[in-house]
C-alpha positions in Angstrom: -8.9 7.1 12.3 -6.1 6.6 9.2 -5.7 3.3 8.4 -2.1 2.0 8.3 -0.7 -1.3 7.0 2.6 -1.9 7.9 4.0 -4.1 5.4 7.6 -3.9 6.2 9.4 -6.7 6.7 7.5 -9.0 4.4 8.5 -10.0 1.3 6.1 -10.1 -2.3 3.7 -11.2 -2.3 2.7 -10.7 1.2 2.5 -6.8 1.2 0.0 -7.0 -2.0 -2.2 -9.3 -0.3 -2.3 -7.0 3.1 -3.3 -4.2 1.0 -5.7 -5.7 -1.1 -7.2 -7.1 2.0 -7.4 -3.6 3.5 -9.1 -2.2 0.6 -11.2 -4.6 0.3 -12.4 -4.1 4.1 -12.5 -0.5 3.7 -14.2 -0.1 0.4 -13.7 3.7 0.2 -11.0 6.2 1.9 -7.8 6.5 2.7 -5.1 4.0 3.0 -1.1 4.5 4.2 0.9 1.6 3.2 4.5 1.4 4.4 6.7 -1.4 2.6 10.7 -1.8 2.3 12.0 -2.6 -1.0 11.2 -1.1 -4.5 9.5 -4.0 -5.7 6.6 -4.3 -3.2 6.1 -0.5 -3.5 5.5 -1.1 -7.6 3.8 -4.0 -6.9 1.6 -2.1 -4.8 1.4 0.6 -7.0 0.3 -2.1 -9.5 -2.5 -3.5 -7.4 -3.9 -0.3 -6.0 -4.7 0.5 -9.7 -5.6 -2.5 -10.5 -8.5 -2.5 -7.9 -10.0 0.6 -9.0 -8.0 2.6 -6.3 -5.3 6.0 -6.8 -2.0 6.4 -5.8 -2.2 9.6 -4.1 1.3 10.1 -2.7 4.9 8.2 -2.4 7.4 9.0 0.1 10.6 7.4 1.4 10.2 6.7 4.6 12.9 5.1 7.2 14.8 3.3 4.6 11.4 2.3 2.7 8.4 4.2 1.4 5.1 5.2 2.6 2.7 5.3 0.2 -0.8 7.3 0.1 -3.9 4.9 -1.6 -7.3 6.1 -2.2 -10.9 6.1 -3.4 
């Protein structure tokens, strides 16, 4: 099952705290975030390493970015 959080639409610091919270409740895996603007995607990126977790991959997607978390 991948695990998606669709974060579009919300502004910082919403999309942080639904990522956290999804890393949190996996613990280990795979994670596809999708946000719209630049600045939750580097806040994102900021967190994700923050929590001991990887950037694995960042794409723009549908006039925002998807981006690829993991442990």
């Amino acid at each position: 099952m991948e695990n998606i959080v669709d974060a579009r639409g919300f502004s910082c610091p919403q999309p942080v705290i639904m990522a956290v919270n999804e890393m949190k409740k996996l613990g280990q895996g795979e994670i596809t975030i999708l946000v719209d603007t630049d600045t939750a995607r580097e806040n994102v990126n900021r967190v994700t390493n923050a929590q001991g977790w990887s950037v694995l991959d960042v794409q723009p997607d549908e006039g925002g970015y998807k981006i690829k978390i993991g442990k």
